[in-house]
C-alpha positions as CSV (number, residue, x, y, z in Angstrom):
1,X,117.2,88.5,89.5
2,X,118.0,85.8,91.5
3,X,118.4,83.2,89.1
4,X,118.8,79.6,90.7
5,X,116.8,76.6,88.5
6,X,115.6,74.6,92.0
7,X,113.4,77.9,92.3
8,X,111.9,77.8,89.0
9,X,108.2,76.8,88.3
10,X,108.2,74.2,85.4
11,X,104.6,75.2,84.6
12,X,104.1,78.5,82.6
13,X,100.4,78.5,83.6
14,X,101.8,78.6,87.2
15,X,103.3,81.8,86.9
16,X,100.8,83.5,85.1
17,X,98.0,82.5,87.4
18,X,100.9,83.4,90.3
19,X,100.7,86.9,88.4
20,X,96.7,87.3,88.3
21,X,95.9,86.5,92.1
22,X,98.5,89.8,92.3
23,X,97.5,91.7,89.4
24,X,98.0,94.9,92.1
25,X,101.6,95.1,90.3
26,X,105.3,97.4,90.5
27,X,105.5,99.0,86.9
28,X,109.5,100.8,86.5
29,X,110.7,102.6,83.7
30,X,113.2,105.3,83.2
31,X,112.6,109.1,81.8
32,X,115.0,110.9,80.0
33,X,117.2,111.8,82.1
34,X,117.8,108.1,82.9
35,X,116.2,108.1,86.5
36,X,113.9,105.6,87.5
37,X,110.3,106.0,87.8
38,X,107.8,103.4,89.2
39,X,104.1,103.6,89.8
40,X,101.8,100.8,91.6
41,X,98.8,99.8,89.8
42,X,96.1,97.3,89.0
43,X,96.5,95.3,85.3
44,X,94.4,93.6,83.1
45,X,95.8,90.2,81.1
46,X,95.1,89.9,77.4
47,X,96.4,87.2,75.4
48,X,96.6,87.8,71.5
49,X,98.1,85.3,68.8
50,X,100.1,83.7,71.6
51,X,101.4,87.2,72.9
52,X,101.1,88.2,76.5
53,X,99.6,91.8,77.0
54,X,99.3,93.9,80.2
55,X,96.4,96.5,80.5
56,X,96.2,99.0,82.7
57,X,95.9,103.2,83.3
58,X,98.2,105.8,84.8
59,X,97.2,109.5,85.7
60,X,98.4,112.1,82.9
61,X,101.5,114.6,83.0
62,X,102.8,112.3,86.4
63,X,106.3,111.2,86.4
64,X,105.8,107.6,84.7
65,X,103.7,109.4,81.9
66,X,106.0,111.3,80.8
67,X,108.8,108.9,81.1
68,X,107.0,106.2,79.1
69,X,106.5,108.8,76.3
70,X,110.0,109.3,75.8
71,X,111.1,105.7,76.7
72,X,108.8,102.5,76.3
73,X,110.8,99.9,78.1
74,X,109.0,98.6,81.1
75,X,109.8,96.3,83.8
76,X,106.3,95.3,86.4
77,X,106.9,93.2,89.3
78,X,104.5,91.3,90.4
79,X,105.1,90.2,94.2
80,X,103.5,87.7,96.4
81,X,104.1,86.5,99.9
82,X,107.6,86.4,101.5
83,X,109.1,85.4,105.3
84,X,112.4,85.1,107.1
85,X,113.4,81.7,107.3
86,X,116.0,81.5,109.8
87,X,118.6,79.2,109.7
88,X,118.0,77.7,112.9
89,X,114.9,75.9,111.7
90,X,117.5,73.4,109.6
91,X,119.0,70.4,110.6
92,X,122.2,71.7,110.1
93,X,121.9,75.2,112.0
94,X,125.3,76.2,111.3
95,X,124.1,78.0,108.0
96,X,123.5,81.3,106.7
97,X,119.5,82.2,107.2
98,X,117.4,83.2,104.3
99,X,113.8,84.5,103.1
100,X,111.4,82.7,101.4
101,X,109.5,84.4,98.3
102,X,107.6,84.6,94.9
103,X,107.7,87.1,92.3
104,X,107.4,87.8,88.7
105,X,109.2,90.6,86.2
106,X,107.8,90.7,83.2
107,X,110.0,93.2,81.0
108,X,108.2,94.5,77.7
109,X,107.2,97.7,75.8
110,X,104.5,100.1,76.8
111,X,102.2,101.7,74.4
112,X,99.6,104.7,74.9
113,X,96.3,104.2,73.9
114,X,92.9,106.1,72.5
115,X,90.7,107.6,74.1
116,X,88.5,105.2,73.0
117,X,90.6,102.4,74.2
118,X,90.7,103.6,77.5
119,X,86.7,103.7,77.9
120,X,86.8,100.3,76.8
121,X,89.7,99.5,79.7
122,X,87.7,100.9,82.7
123,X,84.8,99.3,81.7
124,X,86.8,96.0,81.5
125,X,89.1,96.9,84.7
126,X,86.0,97.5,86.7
127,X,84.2,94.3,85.7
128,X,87.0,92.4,86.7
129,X,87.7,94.0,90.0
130,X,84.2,94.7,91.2
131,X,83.2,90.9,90.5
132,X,79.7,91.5,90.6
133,X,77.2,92.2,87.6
134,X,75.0,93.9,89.7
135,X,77.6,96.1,91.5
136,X,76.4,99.9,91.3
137,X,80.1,101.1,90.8
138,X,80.5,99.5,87.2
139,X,81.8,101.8,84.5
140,X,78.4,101.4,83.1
141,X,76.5,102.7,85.9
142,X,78.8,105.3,86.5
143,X,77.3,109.3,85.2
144,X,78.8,110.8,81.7
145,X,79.7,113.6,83.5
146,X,82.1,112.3,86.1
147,X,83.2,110.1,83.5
148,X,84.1,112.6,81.0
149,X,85.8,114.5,83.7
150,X,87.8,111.6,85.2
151,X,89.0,110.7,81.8
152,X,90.5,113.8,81.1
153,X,92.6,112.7,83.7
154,X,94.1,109.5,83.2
155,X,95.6,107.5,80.0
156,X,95.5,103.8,78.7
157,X,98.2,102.0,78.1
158,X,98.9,97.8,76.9
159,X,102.5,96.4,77.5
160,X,103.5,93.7,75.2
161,X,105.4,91.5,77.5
162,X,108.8,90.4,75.9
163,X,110.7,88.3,78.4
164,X,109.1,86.3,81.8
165,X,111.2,85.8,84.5
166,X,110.6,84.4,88.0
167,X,111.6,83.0,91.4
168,X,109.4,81.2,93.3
169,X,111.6,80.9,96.6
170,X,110.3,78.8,99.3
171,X,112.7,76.1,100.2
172,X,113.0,73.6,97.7
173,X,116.9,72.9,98.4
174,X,116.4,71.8,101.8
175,X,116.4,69.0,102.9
176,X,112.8,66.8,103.7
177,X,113.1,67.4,107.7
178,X,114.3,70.8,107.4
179,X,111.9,71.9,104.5
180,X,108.8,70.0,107.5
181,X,110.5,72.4,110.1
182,X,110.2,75.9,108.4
183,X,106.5,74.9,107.1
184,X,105.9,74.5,110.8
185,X,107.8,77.4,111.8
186,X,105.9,79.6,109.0
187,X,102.7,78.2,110.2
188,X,102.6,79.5,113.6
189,X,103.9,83.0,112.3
190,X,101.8,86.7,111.0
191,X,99.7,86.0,107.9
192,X,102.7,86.6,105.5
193,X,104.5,83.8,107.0
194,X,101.2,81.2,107.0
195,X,100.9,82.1,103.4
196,X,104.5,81.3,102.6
197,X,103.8,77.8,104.5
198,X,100.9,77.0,102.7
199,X,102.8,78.4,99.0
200,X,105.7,75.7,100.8
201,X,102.5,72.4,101.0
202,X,101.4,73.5,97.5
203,X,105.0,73.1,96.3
204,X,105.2,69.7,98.2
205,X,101.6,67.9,97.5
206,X,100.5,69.6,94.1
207,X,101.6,68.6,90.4
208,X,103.3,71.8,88.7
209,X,105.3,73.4,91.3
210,X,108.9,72.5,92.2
211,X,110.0,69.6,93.5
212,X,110.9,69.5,96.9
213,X,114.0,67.4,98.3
């Protein structure tokens, strides 16, 4: 990882509220014949006894299944916004150009779960995601027989996160008129890059991000 301290959030409640808002996350591993697997999915949070846990489900006998059951080491990326700064947005122009970005790895050990476990998980997952108690798609509302046969199809699993790491990219070793530049620049871009800008106005006006030169 790219591992500079100017592009480190001081506040751990940062970066896990950073990895909520993109809970959709990158989950890698490795099966046994040392190749890499990964699989994109949505995760849960759980916090036990001052332990971070990630929840989430895969689909049975798929690639990352049967790597995880023969190795439980797991790396999830969790990725947010990101834009091409280019170096002729600086005062000194005569630079190399970059790009700005966030992300999280959290590295930690996966465990398979009951099937129990799991009917507890969707019913949790879909809470969460659906938002709405009165939604007609919540696990609760959903018919025994689909869920039996979906079930049959899928498996629970809870990392235990062992190690956080993170950059948080957006500028903060520039100087003042060249970090104002790029926020403009970024502004007047495609969504990505307005959401890099506005990451950029967070890390310059708000308590808890980096500080900006």
């Amino acid at each position: 990882m790219y591992n500079l301290p100017y592009f480190k959030e001081k506040e751990g409640a940062v970066v896990l509220a950073f990895m909520k808002q993109h809970s959709f996350a990158l989950i890698m591993g490795v099966d046994g014949e040392q190749k890499p697997v990964a699989t994109q999915i949505p995760l849960l949070f759980v916090e036990r006894d001052g332990q971070l846990f990630l929840h989430g489900h895969i689909m049975k006998g798929a690639d990352h299944h049967r790597a995880f059951e023969k190795n439980k080491e797991v790396l999830a990326v969790f990725t947010g916004p990101h834009a091409y700064v280019s170096a002729s947005w600086y005062e000194n122009k005569q630079q190399a150009s970059t790009w700005n970005y966030m992300t999280v790895h959290a590295k930690g050990e996966l465990l398979f779960l009951d099937d129990a476990a799991l009917l507890v998980m969707l019913d949790e997952l879909t809470s969460h995601y659906e938002n709405n108690p009165s939604s007609p798609s919540l696990y609760k509302e959903l018919p025994d027989e689909y869920v039996r046969r979906l079930t049959k199809a899928i498996v629970a699993f809870e990392i235990k996160v062992t190690s956080l790491d993170h950059v948080f990219k957006l500028s903060q070793n520039r100087d003042k008129k060249s970090f104002e530049n790029i926020v403009e620049r970024l502004q007047n871009g495609d969504y990505e890059s307005k959401a890099v800008a506005e990451a950029m106005n967070r890390c310059r006006n708000q308590p808890g991000f980096p500080d900006c030169e």
